[in-house]
mmCIF file of the N, C-alpha and C atoms, coordinates in Angstrom:
data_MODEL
# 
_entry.id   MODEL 
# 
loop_
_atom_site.group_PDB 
_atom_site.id 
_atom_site.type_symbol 
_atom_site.label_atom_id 
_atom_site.label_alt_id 
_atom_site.label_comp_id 
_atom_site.label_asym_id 
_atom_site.label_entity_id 
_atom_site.label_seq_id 
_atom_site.pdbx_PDB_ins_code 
_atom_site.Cartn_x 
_atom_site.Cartn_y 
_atom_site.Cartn_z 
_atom_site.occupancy 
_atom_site.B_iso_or_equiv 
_atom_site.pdbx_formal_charge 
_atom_site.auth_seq_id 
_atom_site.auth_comp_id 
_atom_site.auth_asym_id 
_atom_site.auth_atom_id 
_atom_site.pdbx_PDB_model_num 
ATOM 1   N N  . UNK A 1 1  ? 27.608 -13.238 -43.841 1.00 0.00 ? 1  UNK A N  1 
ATOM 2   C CA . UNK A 1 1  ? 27.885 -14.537 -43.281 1.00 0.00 ? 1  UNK A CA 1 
ATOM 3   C C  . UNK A 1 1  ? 28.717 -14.342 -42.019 1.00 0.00 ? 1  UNK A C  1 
ATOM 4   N N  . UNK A 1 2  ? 28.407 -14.958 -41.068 1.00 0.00 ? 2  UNK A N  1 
ATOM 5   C CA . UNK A 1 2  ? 29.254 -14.958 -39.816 1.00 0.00 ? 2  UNK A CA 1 
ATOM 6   C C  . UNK A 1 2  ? 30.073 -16.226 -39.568 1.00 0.00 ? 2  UNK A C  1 
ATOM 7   N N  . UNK A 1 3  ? 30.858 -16.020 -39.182 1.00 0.00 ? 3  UNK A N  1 
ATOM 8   C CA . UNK A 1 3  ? 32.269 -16.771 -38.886 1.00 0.00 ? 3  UNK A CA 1 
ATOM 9   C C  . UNK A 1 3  ? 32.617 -16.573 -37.124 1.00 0.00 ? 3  UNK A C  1 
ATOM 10  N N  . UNK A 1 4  ? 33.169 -18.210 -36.476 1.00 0.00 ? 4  UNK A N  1 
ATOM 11  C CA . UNK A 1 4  ? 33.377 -17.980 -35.122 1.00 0.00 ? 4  UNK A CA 1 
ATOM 12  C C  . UNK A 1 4  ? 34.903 -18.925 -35.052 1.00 0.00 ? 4  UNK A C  1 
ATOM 13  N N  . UNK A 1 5  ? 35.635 -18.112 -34.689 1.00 0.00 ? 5  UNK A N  1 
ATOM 14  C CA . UNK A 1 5  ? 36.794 -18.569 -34.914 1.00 0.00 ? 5  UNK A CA 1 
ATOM 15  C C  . UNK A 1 5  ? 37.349 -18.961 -33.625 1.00 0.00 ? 5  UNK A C  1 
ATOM 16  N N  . UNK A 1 6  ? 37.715 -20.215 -32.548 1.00 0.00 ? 6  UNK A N  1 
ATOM 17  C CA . UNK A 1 6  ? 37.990 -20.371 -31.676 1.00 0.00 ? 6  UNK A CA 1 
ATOM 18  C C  . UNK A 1 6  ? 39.324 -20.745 -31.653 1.00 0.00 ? 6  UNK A C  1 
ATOM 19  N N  . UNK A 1 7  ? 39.791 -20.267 -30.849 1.00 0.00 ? 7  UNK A N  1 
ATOM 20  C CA . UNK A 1 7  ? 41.618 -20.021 -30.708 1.00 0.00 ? 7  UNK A CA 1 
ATOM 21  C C  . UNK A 1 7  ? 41.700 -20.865 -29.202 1.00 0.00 ? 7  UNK A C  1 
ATOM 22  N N  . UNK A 1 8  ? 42.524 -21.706 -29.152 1.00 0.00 ? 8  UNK A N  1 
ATOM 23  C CA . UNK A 1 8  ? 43.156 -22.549 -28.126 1.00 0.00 ? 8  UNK A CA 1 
ATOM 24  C C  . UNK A 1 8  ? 44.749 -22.542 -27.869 1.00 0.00 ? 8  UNK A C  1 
ATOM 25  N N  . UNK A 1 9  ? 45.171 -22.791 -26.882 1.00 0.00 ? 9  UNK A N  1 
ATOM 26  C CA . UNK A 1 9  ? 46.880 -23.357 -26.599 1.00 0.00 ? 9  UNK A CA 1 
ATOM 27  C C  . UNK A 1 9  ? 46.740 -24.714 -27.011 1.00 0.00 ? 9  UNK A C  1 
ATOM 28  N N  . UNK A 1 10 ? 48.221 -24.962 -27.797 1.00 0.00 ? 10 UNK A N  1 
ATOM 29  C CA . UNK A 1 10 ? 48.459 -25.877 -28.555 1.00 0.00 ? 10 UNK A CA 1 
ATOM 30  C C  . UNK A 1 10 ? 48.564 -26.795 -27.288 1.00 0.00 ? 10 UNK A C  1 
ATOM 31  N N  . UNK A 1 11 ? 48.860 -28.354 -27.585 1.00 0.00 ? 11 UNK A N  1 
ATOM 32  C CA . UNK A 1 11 ? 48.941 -28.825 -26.237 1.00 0.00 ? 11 UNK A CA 1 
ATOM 33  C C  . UNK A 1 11 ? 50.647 -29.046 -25.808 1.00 0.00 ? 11 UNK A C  1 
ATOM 34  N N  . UNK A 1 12 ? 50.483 -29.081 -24.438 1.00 0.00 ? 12 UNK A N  1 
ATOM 35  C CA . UNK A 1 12 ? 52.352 -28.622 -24.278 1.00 0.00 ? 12 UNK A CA 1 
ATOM 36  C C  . UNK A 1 12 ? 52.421 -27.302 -24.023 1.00 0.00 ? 12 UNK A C  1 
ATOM 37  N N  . UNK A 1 13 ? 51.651 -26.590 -24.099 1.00 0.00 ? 13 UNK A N  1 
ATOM 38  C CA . UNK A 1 13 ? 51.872 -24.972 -23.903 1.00 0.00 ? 13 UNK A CA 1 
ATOM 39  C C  . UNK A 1 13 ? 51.537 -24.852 -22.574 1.00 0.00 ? 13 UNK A C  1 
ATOM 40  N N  . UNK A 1 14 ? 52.524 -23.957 -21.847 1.00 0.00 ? 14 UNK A N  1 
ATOM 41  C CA . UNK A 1 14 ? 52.010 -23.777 -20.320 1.00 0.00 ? 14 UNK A CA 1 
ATOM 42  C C  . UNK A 1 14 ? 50.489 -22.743 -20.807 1.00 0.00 ? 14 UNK A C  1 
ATOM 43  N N  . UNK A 1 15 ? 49.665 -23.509 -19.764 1.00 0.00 ? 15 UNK A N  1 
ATOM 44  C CA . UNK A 1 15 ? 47.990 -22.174 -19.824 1.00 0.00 ? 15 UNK A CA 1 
ATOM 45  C C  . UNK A 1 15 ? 47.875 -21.753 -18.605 1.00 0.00 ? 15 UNK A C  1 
ATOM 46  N N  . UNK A 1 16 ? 48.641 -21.176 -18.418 1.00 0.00 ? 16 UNK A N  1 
ATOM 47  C CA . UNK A 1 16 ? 48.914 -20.249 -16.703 1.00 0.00 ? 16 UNK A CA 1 
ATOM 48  C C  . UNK A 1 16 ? 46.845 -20.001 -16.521 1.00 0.00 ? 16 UNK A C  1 
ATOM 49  N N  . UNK A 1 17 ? 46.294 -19.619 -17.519 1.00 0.00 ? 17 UNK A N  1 
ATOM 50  C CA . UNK A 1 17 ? 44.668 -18.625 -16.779 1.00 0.00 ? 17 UNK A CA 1 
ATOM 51  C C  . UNK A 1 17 ? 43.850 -20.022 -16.543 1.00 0.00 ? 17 UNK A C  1 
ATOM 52  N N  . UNK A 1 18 ? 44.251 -21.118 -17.910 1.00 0.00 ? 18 UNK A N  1 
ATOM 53  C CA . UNK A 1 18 ? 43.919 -22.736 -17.352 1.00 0.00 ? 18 UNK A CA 1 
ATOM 54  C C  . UNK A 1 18 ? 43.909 -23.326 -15.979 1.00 0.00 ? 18 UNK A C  1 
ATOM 55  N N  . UNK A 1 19 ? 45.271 -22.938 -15.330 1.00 0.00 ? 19 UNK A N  1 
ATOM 56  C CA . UNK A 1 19 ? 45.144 -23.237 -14.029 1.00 0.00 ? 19 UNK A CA 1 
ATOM 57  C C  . UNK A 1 19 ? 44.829 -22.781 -12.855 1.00 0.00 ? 19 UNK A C  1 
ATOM 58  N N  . UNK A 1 20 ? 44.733 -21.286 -13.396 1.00 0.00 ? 20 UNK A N  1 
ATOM 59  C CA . UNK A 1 20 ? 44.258 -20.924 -12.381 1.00 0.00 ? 20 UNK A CA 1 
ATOM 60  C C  . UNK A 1 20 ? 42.615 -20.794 -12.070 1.00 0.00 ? 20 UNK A C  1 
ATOM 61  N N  . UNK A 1 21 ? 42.137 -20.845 -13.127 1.00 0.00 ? 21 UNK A N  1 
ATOM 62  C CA . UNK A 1 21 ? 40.886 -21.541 -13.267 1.00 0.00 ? 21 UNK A CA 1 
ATOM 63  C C  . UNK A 1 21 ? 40.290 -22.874 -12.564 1.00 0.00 ? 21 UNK A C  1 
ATOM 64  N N  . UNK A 1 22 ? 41.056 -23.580 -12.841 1.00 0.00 ? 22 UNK A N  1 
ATOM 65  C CA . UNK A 1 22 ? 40.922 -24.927 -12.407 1.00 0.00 ? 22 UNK A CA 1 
ATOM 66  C C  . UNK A 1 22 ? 41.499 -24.926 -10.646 1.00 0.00 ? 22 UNK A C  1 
ATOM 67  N N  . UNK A 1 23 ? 42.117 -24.055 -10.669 1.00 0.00 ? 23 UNK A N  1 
ATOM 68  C CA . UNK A 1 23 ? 42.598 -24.277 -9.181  1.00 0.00 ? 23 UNK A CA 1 
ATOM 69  C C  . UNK A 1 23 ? 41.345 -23.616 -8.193  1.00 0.00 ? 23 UNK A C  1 
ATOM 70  N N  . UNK A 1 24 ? 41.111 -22.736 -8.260  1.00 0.00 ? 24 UNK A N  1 
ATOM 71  C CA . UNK A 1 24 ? 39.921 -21.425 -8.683  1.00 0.00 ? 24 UNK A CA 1 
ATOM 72  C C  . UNK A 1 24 ? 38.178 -22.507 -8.780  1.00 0.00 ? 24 UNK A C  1 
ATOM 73  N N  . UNK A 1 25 ? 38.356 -23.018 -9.071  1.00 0.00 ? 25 UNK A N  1 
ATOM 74  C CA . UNK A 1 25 ? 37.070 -24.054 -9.227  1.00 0.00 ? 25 UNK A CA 1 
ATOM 75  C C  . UNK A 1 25 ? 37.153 -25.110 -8.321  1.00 0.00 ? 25 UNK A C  1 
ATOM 76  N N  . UNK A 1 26 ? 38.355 -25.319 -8.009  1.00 0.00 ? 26 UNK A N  1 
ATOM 77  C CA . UNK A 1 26 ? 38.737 -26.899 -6.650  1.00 0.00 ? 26 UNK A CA 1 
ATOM 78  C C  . UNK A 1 26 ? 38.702 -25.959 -5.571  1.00 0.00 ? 26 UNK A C  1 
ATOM 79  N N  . UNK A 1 27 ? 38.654 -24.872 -5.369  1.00 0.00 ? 27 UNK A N  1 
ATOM 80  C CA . UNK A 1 27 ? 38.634 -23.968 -3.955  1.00 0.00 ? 27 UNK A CA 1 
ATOM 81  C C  . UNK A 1 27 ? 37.193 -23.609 -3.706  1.00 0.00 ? 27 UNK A C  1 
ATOM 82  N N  . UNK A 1 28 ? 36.373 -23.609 -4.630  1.00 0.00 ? 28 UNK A N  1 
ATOM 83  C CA . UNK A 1 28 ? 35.334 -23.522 -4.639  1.00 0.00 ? 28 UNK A CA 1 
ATOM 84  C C  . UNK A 1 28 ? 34.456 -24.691 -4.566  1.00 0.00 ? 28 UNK A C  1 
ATOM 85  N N  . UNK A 1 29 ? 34.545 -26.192 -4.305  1.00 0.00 ? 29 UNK A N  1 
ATOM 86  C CA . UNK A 1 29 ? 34.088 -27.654 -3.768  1.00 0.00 ? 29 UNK A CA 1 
ATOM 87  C C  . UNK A 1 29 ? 33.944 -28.045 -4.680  1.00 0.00 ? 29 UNK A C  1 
ATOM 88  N N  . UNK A 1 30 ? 34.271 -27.717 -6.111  1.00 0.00 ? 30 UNK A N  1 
ATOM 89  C CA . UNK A 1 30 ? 33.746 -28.702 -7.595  1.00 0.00 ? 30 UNK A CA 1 
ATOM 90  C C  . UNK A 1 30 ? 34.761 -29.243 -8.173  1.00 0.00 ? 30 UNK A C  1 
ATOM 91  N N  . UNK A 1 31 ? 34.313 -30.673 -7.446  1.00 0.00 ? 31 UNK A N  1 
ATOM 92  C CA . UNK A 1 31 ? 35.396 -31.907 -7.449  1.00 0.00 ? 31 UNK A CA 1 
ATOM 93  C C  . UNK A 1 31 ? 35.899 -32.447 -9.122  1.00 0.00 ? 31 UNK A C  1 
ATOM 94  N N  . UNK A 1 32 ? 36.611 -33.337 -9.179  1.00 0.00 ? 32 UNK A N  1 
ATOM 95  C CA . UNK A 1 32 ? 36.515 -34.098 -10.387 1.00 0.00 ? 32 UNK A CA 1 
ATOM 96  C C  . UNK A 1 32 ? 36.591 -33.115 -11.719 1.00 0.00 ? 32 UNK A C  1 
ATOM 97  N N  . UNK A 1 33 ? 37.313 -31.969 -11.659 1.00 0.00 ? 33 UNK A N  1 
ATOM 98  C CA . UNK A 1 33 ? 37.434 -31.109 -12.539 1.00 0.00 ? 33 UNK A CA 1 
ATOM 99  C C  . UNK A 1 33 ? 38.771 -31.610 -13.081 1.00 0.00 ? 33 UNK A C  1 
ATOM 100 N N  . UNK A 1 34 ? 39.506 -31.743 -14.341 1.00 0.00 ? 34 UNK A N  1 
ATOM 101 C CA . UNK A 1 34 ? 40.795 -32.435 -14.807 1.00 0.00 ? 34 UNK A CA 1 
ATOM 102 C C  . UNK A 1 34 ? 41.261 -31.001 -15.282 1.00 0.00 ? 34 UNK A C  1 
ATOM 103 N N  . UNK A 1 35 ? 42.223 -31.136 -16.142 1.00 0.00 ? 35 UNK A N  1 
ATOM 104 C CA . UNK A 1 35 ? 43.172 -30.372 -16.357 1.00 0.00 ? 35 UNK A CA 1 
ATOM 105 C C  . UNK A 1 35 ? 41.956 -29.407 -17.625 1.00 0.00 ? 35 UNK A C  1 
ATOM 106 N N  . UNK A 1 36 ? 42.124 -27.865 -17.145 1.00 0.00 ? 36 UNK A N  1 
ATOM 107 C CA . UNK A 1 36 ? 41.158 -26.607 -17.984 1.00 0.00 ? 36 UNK A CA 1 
ATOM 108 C C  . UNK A 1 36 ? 42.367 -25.849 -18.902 1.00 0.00 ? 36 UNK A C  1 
ATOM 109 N N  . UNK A 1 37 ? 41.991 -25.905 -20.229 1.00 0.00 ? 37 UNK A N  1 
ATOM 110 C CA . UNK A 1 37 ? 42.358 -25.090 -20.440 1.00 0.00 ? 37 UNK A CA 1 
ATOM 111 C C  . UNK A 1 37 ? 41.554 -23.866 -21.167 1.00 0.00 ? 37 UNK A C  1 
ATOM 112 N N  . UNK A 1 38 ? 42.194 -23.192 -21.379 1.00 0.00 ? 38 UNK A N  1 
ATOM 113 C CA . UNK A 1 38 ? 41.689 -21.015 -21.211 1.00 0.00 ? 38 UNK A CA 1 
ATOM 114 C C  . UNK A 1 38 ? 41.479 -20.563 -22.593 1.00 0.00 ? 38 UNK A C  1 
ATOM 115 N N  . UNK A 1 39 ? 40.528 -20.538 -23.932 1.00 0.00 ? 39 UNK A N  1 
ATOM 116 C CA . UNK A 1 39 ? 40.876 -20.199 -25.150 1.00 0.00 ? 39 UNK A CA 1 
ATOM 117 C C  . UNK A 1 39 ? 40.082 -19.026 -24.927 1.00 0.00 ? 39 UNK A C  1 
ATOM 118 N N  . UNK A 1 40 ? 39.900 -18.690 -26.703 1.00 0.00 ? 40 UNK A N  1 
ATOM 119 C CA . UNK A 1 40 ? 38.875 -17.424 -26.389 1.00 0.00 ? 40 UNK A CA 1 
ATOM 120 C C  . UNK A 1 40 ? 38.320 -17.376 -28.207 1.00 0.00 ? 40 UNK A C  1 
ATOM 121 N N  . UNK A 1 41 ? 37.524 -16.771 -27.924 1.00 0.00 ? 41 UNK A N  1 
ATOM 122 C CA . UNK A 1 41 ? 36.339 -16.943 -29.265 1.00 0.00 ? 41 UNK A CA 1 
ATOM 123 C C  . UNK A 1 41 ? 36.208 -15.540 -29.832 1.00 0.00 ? 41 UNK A C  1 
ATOM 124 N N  . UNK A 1 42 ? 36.703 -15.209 -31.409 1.00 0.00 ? 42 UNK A N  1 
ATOM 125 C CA . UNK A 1 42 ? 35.923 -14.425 -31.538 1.00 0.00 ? 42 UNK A CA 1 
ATOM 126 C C  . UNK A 1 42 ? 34.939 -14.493 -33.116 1.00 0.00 ? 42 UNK A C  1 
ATOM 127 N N  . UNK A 1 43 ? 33.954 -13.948 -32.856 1.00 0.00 ? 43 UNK A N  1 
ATOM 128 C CA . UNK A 1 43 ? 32.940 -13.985 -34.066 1.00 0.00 ? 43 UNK A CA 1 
ATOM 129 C C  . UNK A 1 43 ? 33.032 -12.645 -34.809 1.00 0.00 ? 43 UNK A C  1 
ATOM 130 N N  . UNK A 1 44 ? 33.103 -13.140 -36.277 1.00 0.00 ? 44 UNK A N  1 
ATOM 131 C CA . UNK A 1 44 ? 32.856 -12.221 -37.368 1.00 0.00 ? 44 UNK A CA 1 
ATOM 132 C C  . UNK A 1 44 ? 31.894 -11.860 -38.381 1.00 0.00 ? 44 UNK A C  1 
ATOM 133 N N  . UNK A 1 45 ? 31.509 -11.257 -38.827 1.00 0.00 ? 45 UNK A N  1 
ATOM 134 C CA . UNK A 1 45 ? 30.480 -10.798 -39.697 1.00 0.00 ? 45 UNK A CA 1 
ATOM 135 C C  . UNK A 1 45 ? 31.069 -10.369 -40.856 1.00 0.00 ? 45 UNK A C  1 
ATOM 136 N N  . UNK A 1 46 ? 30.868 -11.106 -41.851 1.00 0.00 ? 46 UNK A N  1 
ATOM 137 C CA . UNK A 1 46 ? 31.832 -11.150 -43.091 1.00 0.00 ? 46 UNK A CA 1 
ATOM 138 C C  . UNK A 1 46 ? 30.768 -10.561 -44.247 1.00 0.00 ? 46 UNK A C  1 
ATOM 139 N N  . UNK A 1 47 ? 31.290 -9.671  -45.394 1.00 0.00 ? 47 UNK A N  1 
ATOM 140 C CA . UNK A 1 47 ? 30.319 -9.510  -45.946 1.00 0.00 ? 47 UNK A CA 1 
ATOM 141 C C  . UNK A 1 47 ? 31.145 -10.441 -47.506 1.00 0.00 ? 47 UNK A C  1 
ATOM 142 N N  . UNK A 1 48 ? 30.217 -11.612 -47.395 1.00 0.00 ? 48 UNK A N  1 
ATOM 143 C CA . UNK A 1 48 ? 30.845 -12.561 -48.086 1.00 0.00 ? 48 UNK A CA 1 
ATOM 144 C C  . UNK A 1 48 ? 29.722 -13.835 -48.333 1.00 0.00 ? 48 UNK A C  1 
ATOM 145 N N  . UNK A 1 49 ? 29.071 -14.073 -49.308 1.00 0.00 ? 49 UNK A N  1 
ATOM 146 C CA . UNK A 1 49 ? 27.715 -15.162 -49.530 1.00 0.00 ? 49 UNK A CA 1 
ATOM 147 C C  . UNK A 1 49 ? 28.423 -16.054 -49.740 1.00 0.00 ? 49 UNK A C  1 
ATOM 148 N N  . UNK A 1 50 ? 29.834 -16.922 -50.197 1.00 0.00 ? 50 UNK A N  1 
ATOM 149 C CA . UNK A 1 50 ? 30.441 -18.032 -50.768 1.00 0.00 ? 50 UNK A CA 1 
ATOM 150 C C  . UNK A 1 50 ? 30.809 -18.466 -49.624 1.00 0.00 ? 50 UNK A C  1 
ATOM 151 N N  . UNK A 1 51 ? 30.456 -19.718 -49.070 1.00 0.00 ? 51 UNK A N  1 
ATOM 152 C CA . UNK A 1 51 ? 30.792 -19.875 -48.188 1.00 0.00 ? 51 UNK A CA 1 
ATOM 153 C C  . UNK A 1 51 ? 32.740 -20.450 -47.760 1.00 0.00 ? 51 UNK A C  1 
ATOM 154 N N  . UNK A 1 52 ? 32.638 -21.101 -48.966 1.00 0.00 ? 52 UNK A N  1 
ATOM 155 C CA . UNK A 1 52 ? 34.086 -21.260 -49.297 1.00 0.00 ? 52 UNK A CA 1 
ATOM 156 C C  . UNK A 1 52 ? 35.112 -20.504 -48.957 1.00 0.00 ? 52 UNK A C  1 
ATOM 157 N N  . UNK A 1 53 ? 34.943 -19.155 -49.909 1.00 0.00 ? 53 UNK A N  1 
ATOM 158 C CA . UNK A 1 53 ? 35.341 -17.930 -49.280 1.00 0.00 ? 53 UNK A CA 1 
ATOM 159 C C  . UNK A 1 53 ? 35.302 -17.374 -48.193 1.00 0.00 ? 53 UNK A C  1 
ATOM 160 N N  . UNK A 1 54 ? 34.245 -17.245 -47.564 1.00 0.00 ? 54 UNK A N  1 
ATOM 161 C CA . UNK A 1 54 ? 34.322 -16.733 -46.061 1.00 0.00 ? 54 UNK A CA 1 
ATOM 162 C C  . UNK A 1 54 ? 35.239 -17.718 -44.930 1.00 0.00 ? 54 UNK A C  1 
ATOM 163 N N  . UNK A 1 55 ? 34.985 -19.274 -45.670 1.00 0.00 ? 55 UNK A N  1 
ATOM 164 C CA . UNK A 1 55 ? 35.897 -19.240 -44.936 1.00 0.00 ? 55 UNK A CA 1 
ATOM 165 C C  . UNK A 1 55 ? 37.581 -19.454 -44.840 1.00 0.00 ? 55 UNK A C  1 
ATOM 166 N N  . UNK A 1 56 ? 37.868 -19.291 -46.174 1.00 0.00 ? 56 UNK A N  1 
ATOM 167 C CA . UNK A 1 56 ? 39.348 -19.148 -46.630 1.00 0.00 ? 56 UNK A CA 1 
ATOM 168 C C  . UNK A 1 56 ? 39.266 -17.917 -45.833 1.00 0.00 ? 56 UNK A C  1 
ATOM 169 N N  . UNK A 1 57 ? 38.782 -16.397 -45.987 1.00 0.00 ? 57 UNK A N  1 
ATOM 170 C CA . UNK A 1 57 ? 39.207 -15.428 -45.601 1.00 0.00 ? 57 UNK A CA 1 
ATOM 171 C C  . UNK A 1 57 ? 39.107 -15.458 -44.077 1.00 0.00 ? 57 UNK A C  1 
ATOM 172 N N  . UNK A 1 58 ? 38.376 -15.801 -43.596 1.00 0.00 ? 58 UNK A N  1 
ATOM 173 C CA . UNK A 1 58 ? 38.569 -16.107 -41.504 1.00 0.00 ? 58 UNK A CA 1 
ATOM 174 C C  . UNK A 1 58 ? 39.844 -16.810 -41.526 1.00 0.00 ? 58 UNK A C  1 
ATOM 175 N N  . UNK A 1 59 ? 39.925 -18.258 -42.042 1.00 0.00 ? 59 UNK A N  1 
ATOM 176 C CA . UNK A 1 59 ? 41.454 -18.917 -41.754 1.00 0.00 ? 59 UNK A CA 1 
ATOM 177 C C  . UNK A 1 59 ? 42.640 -18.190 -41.702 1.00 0.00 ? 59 UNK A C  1 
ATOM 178 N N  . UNK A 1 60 ? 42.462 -16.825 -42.929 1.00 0.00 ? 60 UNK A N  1 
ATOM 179 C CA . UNK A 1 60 ? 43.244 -16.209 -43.474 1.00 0.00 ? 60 UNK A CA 1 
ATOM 180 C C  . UNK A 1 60 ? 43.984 -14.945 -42.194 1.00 0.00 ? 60 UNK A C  1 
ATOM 181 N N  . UNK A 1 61 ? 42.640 -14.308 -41.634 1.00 0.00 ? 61 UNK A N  1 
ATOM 182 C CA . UNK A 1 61 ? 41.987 -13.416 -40.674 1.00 0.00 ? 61 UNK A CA 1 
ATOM 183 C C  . UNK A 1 61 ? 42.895 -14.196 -39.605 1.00 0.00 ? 61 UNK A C  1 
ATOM 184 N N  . UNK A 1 62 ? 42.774 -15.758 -39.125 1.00 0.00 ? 62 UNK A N  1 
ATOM 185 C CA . UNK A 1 62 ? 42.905 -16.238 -37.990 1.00 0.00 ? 62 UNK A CA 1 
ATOM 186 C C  . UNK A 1 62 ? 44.714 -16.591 -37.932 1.00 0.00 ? 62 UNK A C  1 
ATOM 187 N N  . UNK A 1 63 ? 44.991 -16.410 -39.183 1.00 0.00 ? 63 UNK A N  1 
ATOM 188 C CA . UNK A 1 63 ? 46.634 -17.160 -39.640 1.00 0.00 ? 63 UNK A CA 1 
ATOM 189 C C  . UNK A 1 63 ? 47.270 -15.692 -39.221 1.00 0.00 ? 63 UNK A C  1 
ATOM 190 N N  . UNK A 1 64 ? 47.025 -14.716 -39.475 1.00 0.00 ? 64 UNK A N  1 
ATOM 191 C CA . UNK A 1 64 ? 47.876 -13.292 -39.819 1.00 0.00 ? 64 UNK A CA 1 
ATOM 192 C C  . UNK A 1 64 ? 47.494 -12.537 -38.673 1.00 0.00 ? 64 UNK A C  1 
ATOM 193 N N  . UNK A 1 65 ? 46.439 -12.510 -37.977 1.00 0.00 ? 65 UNK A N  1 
ATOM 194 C CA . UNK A 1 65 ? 46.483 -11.437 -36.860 1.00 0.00 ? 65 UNK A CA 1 
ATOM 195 C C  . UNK A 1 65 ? 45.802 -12.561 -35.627 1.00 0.00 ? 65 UNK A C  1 
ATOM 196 N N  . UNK A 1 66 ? 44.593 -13.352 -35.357 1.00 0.00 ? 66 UNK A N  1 
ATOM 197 C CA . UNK A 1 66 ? 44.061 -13.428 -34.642 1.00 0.00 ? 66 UNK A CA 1 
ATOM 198 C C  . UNK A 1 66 ? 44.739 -14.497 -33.412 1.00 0.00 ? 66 UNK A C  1 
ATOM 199 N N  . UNK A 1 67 ? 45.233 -15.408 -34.342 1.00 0.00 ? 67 UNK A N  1 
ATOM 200 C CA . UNK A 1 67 ? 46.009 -16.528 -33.248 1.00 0.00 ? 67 UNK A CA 1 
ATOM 201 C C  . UNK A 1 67 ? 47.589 -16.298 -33.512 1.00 0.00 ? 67 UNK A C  1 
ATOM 202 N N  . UNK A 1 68 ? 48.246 -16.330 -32.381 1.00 0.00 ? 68 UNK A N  1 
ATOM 203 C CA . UNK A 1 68 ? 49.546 -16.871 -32.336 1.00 0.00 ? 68 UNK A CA 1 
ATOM 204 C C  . UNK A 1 68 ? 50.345 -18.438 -32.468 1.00 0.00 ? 68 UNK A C  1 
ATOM 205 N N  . UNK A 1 69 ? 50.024 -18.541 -34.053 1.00 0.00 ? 69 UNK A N  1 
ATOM 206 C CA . UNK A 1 69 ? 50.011 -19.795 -34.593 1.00 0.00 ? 69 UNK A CA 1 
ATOM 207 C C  . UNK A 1 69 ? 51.552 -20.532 -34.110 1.00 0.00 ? 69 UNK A C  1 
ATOM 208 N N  . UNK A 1 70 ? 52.401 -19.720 -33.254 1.00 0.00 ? 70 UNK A N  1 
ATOM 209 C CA . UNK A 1 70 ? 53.477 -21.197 -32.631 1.00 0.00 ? 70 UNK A CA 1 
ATOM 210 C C  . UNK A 1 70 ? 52.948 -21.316 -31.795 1.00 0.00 ? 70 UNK A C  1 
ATOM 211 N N  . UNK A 1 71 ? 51.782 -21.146 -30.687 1.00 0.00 ? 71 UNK A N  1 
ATOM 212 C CA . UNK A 1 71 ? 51.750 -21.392 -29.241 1.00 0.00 ? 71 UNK A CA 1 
ATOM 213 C C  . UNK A 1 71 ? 50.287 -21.833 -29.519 1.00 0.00 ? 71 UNK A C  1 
ATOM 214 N N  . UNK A 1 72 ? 49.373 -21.074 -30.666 1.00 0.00 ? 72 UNK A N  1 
ATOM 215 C CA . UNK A 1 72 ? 47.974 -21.510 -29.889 1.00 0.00 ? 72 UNK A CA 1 
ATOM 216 C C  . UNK A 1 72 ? 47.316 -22.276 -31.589 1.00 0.00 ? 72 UNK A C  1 
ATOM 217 N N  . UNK A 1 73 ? 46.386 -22.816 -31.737 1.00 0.00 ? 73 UNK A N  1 
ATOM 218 C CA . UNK A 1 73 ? 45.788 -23.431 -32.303 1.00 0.00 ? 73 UNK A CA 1 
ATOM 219 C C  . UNK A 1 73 ? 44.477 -23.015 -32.411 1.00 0.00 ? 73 UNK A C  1 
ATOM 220 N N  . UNK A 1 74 ? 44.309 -22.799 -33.899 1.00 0.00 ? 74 UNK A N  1 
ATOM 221 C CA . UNK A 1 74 ? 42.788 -22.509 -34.071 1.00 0.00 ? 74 UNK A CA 1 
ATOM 222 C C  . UNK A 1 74 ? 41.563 -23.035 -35.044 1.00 0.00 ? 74 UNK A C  1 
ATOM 223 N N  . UNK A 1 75 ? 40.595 -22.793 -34.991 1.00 0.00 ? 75 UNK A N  1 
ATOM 224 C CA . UNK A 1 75 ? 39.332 -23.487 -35.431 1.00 0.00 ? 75 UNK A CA 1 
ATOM 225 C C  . UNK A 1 75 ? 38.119 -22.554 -36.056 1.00 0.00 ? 75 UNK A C  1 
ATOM 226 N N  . UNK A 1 76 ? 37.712 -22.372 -37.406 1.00 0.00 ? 76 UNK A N  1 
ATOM 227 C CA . UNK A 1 76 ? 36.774 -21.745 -38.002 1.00 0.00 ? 76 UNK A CA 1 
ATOM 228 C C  . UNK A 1 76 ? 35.562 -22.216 -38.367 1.00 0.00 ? 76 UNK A C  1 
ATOM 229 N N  . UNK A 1 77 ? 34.604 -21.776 -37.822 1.00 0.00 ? 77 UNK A N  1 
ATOM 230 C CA . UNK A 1 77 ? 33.191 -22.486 -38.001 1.00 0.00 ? 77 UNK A CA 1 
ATOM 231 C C  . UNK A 1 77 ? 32.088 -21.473 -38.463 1.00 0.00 ? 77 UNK A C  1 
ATOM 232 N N  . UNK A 1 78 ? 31.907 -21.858 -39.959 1.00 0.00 ? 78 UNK A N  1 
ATOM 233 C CA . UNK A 1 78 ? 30.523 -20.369 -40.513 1.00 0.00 ? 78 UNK A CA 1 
ATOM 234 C C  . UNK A 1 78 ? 29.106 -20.606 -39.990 1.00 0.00 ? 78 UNK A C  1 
ATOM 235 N N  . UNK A 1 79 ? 28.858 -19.529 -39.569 1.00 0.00 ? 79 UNK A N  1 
ATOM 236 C CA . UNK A 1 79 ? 27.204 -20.096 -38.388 1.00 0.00 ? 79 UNK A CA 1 
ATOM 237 C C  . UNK A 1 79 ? 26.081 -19.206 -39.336 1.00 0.00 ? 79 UNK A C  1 
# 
């Protein structure tokens, strides 16, 4: 079973690569762009058929190593 776990900045968190992105995209003529922010995704391959389980163990995966749960915020989705 695969698991895609997307990690974000909480909101209130400075996203320094957010802006510079966004600044980075207005230098380049693409107007009407609002405030970007910068996460990052990663996907797992779980050897796990319950889906329940797979995804207690990603949350688990995403709580203890993958996100820096005071600053960023994250999201588990089994595909």
């Amino acid at each position: 079973m695969k698991a895609r776990v997307t990690i974000m900045p909480k909101a209130g968190v400075l996203d320094p690569q957010g802006k510079a992105i966004g600044h980075a995209l207005g230098s380049l003529g693409f107007a009407g762009v609002g405030e970007v922010r910068a996460g990052k995704v990663i996907e797992l391959e779980l050897n796990e058929a319950d889906p329940a389980k797979a995804q207690a163990v990603a949350e688990d995966m995403a709580r203890r190593l993958l996100a820096n749960t005071v600053i960023e915020s994250f999201k588990v989705e089994l595909t």
